[in-house]
C-alpha positions as CSV (number, residue, x, y, z in Angstrom):
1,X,114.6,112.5,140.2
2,X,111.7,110.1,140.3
3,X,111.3,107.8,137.4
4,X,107.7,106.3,136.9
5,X,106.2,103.0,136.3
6,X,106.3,103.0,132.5
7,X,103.6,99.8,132.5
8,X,101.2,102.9,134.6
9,X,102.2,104.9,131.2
10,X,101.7,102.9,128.7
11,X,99.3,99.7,130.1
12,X,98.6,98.3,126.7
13,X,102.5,98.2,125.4
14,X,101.5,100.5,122.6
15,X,104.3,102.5,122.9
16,X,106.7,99.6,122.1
17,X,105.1,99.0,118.8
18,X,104.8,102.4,118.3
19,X,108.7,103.2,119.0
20,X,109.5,100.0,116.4
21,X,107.4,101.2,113.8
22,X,109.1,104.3,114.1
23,X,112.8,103.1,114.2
24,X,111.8,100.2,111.7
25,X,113.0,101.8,108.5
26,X,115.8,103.0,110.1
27,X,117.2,100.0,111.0
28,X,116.5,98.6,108.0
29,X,118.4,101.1,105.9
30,X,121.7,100.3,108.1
31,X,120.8,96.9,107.5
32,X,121.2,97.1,103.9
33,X,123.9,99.7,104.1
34,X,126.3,97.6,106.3
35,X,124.9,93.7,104.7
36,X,128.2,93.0,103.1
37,X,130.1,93.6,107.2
38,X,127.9,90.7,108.7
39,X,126.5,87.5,107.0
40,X,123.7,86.9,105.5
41,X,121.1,85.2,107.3
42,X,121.5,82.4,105.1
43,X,124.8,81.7,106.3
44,X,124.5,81.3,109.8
45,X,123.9,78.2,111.2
């Protein structure tokens, strides 16, 4: 199976922002749901 170039694909690295802003409130919701397992950010040092 031949994999492409992805920088051939996607020259402009739109497709990472794209793929954040897609997985960015998801992430952020198991953030919140799981806060109290890891500590805050004001606790680490």
């Amino acid at each position: 199976m031949h994999v492409p170039d992805r920088r051939s694909l996607d020259p402009t690295g739109k497709g990472r922002i794209r793929w954040s802003a897609r997985w960015k409130p998801a992430l952020n919701a198991f953030a919140i749901t799981f806060a109290d397992r890891w500590p805050s950010e004001g606790t680490q040092q």
